[in-house]
C-alpha positions in Angstrom: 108.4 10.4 -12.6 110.6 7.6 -14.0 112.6 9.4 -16.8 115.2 5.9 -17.9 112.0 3.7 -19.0 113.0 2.3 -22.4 111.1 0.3 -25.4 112.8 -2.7 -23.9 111.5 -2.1 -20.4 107.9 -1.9 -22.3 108.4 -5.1 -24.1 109.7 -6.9 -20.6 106.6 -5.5 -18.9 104.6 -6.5 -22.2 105.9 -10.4 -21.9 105.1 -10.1 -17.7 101.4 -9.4 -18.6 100.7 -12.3 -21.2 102.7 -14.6 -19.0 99.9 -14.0 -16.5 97.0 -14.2 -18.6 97.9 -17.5 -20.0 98.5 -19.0 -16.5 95.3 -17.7 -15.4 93.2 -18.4 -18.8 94.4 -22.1 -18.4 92.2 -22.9 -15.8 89.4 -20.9 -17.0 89.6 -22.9 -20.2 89.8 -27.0 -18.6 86.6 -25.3 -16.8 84.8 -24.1 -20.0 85.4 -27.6 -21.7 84.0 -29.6 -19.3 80.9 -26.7 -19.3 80.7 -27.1 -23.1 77.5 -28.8 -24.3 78.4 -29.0 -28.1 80.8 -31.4 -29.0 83.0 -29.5 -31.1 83.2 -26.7 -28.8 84.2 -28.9 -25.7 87.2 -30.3 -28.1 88.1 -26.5 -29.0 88.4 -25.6 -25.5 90.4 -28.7 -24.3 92.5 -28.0 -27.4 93.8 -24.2 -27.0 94.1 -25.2 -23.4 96.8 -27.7 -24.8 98.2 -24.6 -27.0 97.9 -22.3 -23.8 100.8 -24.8 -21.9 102.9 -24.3 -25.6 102.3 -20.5 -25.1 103.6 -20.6 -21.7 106.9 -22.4 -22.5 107.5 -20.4 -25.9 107.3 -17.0 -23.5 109.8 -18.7 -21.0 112.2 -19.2 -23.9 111.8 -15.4 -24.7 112.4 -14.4 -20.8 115.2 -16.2 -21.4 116.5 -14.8 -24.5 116.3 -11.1 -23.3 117.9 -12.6 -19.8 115.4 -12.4 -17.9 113.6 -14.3 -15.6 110.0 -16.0 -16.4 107.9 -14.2 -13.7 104.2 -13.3 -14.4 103.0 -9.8 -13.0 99.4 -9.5 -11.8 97.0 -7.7 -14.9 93.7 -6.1 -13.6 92.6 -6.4 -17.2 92.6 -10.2 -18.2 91.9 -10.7 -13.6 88.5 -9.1 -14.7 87.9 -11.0 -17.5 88.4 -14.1 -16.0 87.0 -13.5 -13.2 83.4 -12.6 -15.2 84.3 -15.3 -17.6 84.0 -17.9 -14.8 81.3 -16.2 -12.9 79.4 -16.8 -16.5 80.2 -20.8 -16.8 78.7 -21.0 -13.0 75.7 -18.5 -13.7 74.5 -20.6 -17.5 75.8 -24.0 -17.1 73.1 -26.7 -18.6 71.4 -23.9 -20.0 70.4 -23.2 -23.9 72.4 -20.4 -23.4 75.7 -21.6 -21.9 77.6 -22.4 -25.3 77.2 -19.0 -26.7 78.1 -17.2 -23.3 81.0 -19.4 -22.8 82.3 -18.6 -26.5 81.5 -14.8 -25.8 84.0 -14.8 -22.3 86.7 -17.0 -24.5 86.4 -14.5 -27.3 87.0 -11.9 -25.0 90.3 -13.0 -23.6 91.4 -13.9 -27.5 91.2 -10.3 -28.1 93.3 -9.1 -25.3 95.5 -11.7 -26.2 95.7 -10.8 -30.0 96.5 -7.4 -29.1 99.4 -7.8 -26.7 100.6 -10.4 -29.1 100.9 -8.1 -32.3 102.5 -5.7 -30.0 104.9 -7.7 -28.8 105.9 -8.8 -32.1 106.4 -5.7 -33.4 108.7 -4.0 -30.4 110.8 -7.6 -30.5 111.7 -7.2 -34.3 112.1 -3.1 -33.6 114.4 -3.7 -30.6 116.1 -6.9 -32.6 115.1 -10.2 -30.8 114.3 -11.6 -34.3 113.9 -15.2 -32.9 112.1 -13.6 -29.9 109.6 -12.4 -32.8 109.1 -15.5 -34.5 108.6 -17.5 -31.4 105.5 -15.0 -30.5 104.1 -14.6 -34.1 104.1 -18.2 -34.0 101.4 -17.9 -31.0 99.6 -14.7 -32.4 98.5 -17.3 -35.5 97.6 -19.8 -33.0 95.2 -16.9 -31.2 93.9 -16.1 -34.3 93.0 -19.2 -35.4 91.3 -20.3 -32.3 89.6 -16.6 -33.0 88.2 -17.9 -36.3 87.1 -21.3 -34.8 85.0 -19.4 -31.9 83.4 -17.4 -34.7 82.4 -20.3 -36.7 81.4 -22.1 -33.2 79.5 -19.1 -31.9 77.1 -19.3 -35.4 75.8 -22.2 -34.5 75.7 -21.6 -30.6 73.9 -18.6 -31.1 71.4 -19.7 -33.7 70.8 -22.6 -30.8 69.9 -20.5 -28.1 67.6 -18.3 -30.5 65.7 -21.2 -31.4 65.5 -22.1 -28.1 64.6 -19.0 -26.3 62.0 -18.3 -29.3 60.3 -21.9 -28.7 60.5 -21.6 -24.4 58.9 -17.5 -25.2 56.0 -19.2 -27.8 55.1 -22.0 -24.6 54.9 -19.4 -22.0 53.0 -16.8 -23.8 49.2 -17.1 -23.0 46.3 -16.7 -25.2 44.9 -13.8 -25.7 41.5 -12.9 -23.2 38.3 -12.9 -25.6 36.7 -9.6 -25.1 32.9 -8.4 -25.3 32.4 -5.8 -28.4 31.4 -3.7 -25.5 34.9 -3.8 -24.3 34.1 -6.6 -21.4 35.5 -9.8 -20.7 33.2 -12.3 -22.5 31.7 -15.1 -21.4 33.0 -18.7 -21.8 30.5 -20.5 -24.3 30.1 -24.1 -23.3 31.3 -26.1 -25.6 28.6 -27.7 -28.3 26.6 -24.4 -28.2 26.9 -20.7 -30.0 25.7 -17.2 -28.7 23.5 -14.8 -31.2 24.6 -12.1 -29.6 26.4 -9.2 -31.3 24.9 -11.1 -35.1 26.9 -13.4 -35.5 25.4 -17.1 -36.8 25.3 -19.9 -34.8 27.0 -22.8 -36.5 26.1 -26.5 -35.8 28.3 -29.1 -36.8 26.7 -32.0 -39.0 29.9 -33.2 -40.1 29.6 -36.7 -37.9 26.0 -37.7 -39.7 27.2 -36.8 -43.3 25.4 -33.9 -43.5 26.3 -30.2 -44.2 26.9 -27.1 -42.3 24.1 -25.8 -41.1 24.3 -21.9 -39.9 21.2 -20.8 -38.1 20.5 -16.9 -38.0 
Protein backbone atom coordinates (compact mmCIF):
# COMPACT_ATOMS: atom_id res chain seq x y z
CA UNK A 1 0.00 0.00 0.00
CA UNK A 2 1.20 3.36 -1.31
CA UNK A 3 2.05 5.27 2.07
CA UNK A 4 3.62 8.99 0.02
CA UNK A 5 0.10 9.82 -1.72
CA UNK A 6 -0.47 13.42 -0.94
CA UNK A 7 -3.63 16.02 -1.41
CA UNK A 8 -1.71 17.24 -4.37
CA UNK A 9 -1.43 13.75 -5.91
CA UNK A 10 -5.46 13.63 -5.33
CA UNK A 11 -5.99 16.92 -7.02
CA UNK A 12 -3.55 15.70 -10.10
CA UNK A 13 -5.61 12.52 -10.27
CA UNK A 14 -8.82 14.73 -9.75
CA UNK A 15 -7.90 17.14 -13.00
CA UNK A 16 -6.82 13.54 -15.04
CA UNK A 17 -10.56 12.41 -14.57
CA UNK A 18 -12.45 15.63 -15.69
CA UNK A 19 -9.92 16.03 -18.52
CA UNK A 20 -11.37 12.67 -19.71
CA UNK A 21 -14.93 13.29 -19.23
CA UNK A 22 -14.97 16.40 -21.16
CA UNK A 23 -13.14 14.90 -24.14
CA UNK A 24 -15.49 12.09 -24.16
CA UNK A 25 -18.84 14.22 -23.27
CA UNK A 26 -17.86 16.38 -26.34
CA UNK A 27 -18.93 13.94 -28.73
CA UNK A 28 -21.74 12.76 -26.86
CA UNK A 29 -23.05 16.25 -26.81
CA UNK A 30 -22.60 17.31 -31.05
CA UNK A 31 -24.64 13.84 -31.06
CA UNK A 32 -27.47 14.95 -28.70
CA UNK A 33 -27.89 18.33 -30.65
CA UNK A 34 -28.39 17.03 -33.79
CA UNK A 35 -30.95 14.24 -31.82
CA UNK A 36 -32.74 17.27 -30.21
CA UNK A 37 -36.28 17.84 -31.47
CA UNK A 38 -37.02 21.15 -29.60
CA UNK A 39 -35.39 24.03 -30.77
CA UNK A 40 -34.07 25.38 -27.69
CA UNK A 41 -32.71 22.26 -26.50
CA UNK A 42 -30.77 21.49 -29.83
CA UNK A 43 -29.11 25.22 -29.30
CA UNK A 44 -28.33 24.20 -25.56
CA UNK A 45 -26.58 21.28 -26.54
CA UNK A 46 -24.51 22.73 -29.48
CA UNK A 47 -23.80 25.57 -26.89
CA UNK A 48 -22.13 23.69 -23.80
CA UNK A 49 -20.49 21.65 -26.45
CA UNK A 50 -18.79 25.11 -27.32
CA UNK A 51 -18.14 25.64 -23.43
CA UNK A 52 -16.91 21.82 -23.20
CA UNK A 53 -13.72 22.90 -25.78
CA UNK A 54 -13.25 26.21 -23.13
CA UNK A 55 -13.26 23.57 -20.29
CA UNK A 56 -10.75 21.61 -21.97
CA UNK A 57 -8.23 24.48 -22.59
CA UNK A 58 -8.95 26.12 -18.99
CA UNK A 59 -7.78 22.43 -17.43
CA UNK A 60 -4.66 22.39 -19.77
CA UNK A 61 -3.73 25.80 -18.35
CA UNK A 62 -4.09 24.15 -14.78
CA UNK A 63 -1.87 20.94 -15.89
CA UNK A 64 0.30 23.55 -16.66
CA UNK A 65 0.30 25.60 -13.67
CA UNK A 66 0.96 22.58 -11.27
CA UNK A 67 3.69 21.39 -14.07
CA UNK A 68 2.20 18.88 -15.24
CA UNK A 69 1.36 17.49 -18.34
CA UNK A 70 -2.39 17.59 -19.93
CA UNK A 71 -3.04 13.76 -20.12
CA UNK A 72 -6.64 12.43 -19.60
CA UNK A 73 -6.88 9.07 -17.57
CA UNK A 74 -9.55 6.55 -18.44
CA UNK A 75 -12.85 7.01 -15.76
CA UNK A 76 -15.19 3.90 -15.60
CA UNK A 77 -17.72 6.27 -14.08
CA UNK A 78 -18.41 9.09 -16.74
CA UNK A 79 -17.21 5.69 -19.73
CA UNK A 80 -20.64 4.26 -18.31
CA UNK A 81 -22.54 7.24 -18.53
CA UNK A 82 -21.69 7.90 -21.84
CA UNK A 83 -21.75 4.95 -23.05
CA UNK A 84 -25.77 4.60 -21.81
CA UNK A 85 -26.19 8.16 -22.61
CA UNK A 86 -25.55 7.37 -26.34
CA UNK A 87 -27.05 4.02 -26.31
CA UNK A 88 -30.34 6.23 -25.19
CA UNK A 89 -30.08 8.91 -28.30
CA UNK A 90 -29.81 5.60 -30.68
CA UNK A 91 -32.73 3.69 -28.71
CA UNK A 92 -35.44 7.17 -28.65
CA UNK A 93 -34.41 9.15 -31.49
CA UNK A 94 -37.71 10.78 -33.41
CA UNK A 95 -39.58 9.58 -30.60
CA UNK A 96 -42.04 11.85 -28.13
CA UNK A 97 -39.80 10.66 -25.69
CA UNK A 98 -36.32 11.47 -26.97
CA UNK A 99 -35.95 15.18 -25.63
CA UNK A 100 -36.69 14.25 -22.05
CA UNK A 101 -34.32 11.04 -22.23
CA UNK A 102 -31.62 13.06 -23.84
CA UNK A 103 -31.87 15.83 -21.10
CA UNK A 104 -32.00 12.98 -18.43
CA UNK A 105 -28.31 11.32 -19.85
CA UNK A 106 -26.97 15.16 -20.08
CA UNK A 107 -28.08 15.84 -16.62
CA UNK A 108 -26.47 12.95 -15.54
CA UNK A 109 -22.98 13.82 -16.65
CA UNK A 110 -23.66 17.58 -15.24
CA UNK A 111 -23.77 16.03 -11.89
CA UNK A 112 -20.58 14.10 -12.10
CA UNK A 113 -19.13 17.04 -13.44
CA UNK A 114 -20.41 19.46 -10.66
CA UNK A 115 -19.08 17.25 -8.12
CA UNK A 116 -15.55 16.84 -9.26
CA UNK A 117 -15.62 20.45 -9.99
CA UNK A 118 -16.45 21.72 -6.36
CA UNK A 119 -13.88 19.37 -5.30
CA UNK A 120 -11.31 20.44 -7.22
CA UNK A 121 -11.88 23.90 -6.32
CA UNK A 122 -11.72 23.42 -2.93
CA UNK A 123 -8.21 21.21 -2.74
CA UNK A 124 -6.67 23.99 -5.36
CA UNK A 125 -7.35 26.97 -2.91
CA UNK A 126 -6.33 24.37 0.20
CA UNK A 127 -3.07 23.35 -1.45
CA UNK A 128 -2.62 27.25 -2.93
CA UNK A 129 -3.13 27.25 -6.73
CA UNK A 130 -5.43 30.33 -6.20
CA UNK A 131 -5.50 31.04 -9.99
CA UNK A 132 -5.76 27.32 -10.53
CA UNK A 133 -9.12 27.78 -8.41
CA UNK A 134 -10.54 30.59 -10.18
CA UNK A 135 -9.93 29.11 -13.51
CA UNK A 136 -12.10 25.92 -12.37
CA UNK A 137 -14.82 27.85 -10.38
CA UNK A 138 -15.13 29.73 -13.48
CA UNK A 139 -16.31 26.19 -15.19
CA UNK A 140 -18.19 24.92 -12.07
CA UNK A 141 -20.76 28.17 -12.79
CA UNK A 142 -20.76 27.31 -16.30
CA UNK A 143 -21.88 23.49 -15.26
CA UNK A 144 -24.37 24.86 -13.11
CA UNK A 145 -25.87 27.01 -15.31
CA UNK A 146 -26.24 24.60 -18.06
CA UNK A 147 -27.75 22.48 -14.94
CA UNK A 148 -30.44 25.09 -14.44
CA UNK A 149 -31.15 25.39 -18.31
CA UNK A 150 -31.69 21.39 -18.55
CA UNK A 151 -34.10 21.75 -15.63
CA UNK A 152 -36.11 24.47 -17.17
CA UNK A 153 -35.74 22.42 -20.62
CA UNK A 154 -36.65 19.10 -19.13
CA UNK A 155 -40.25 20.87 -17.82
CA UNK A 156 -41.38 21.29 -20.95
CA UNK A 157 -39.82 17.97 -22.50
CA UNK A 158 -41.44 16.06 -19.98
CA UNK A 159 -44.85 17.61 -19.92
CA UNK A 160 -44.46 16.80 -23.92
CA UNK A 161 -43.95 13.28 -23.76
CA UNK A 162 -46.84 13.03 -21.03
CA UNK A 163 -49.24 14.48 -23.30
CA UNK A 164 -48.14 12.41 -25.74
CA UNK A 165 -47.94 9.04 -24.25
CA UNK A 166 -51.48 9.91 -22.47
CA UNK A 167 -53.13 10.77 -26.06
CA UNK A 168 -51.14 7.51 -28.06
CA UNK A 169 -52.54 5.29 -24.44
CA UNK A 170 -56.37 6.94 -24.94
CA UNK A 171 -56.13 5.73 -29.06
CA UNK A 172 -55.06 2.30 -28.34
CA UNK A 173 -57.28 1.56 -25.48
CA UNK A 174 -60.46 -0.39 -26.72
CA UNK A 175 -63.94 -0.10 -25.74
CA UNK A 176 -65.14 -1.79 -23.17
CA UNK A 177 -67.10 -5.49 -24.25
CA UNK A 178 -71.03 -4.92 -23.54
CA UNK A 179 -72.02 -7.69 -21.27
CA UNK A 180 -75.42 -9.62 -20.73
CA UNK A 181 -76.96 -8.91 -17.02
CA UNK A 182 -76.48 -12.58 -16.86
CA UNK A 183 -72.81 -12.07 -17.04
CA UNK A 184 -72.61 -13.08 -21.04
CA UNK A 185 -71.31 -11.30 -23.91
CA UNK A 186 -74.33 -9.54 -25.38
CA UNK A 187 -75.56 -9.43 -28.54
CA UNK A 188 -74.83 -6.72 -31.16
CA UNK A 189 -78.28 -4.82 -31.77
CA UNK A 190 -78.51 -3.80 -35.38
CA UNK A 191 -78.51 -0.58 -35.67
CA UNK A 192 -82.24 1.35 -36.02
CA UNK A 193 -83.77 -1.35 -33.61
CA UNK A 194 -83.83 -1.83 -29.57
CA UNK A 195 -84.14 -5.17 -27.42
CA UNK A 196 -86.90 -5.39 -24.48
CA UNK A 197 -85.04 -7.69 -22.87
CA UNK A 198 -83.86 -7.22 -19.26
CA UNK A 199 -86.92 -3.95 -19.17
CA UNK A 200 -85.47 -1.63 -20.49
CA UNK A 201 -87.68 0.72 -23.19
CA UNK A 202 -87.24 0.74 -26.57
CA UNK A 203 -86.63 4.21 -27.92
CA UNK A 204 -87.44 5.30 -31.55
CA UNK A 205 -86.06 8.34 -32.85
CA UNK A 206 -88.67 10.96 -34.37
CA UNK A 207 -86.31 13.66 -34.30
CA UNK A 208 -86.05 13.70 -38.48
CA UNK A 209 -90.08 14.19 -38.87
CA UNK A 210 -90.36 16.89 -36.06
CA UNK A 211 -91.84 14.80 -33.76
CA UNK A 212 -90.96 13.66 -30.19
CA UNK A 213 -89.46 10.77 -28.50
CA UNK A 214 -91.38 8.08 -28.45
CA UNK A 215 -90.32 5.22 -25.80
CA UNK A 216 -92.31 2.07 -26.24
CA UNK A 217 -92.57 -0.35 -23.20
Amino acid sequence: MATDKTLQDAFHDGLRDVLFAERASLRAQKKAARAAQMPELKEAFEHHAGESEEHKQRLEQVFEMIGKAARGKTCDSIQGLMAEFEDHIDEFKATEAADAVLIAGAQAKEHYEIARYGTLVTWAKQLGHDDAAKLLAQTLQEEKKTDDLLNKEAQKANKAAKQDWSGSHLRATPSPTPLHPSGEVAPETPTGSASHSGGLPAVRDLSQSGDFLEVQW
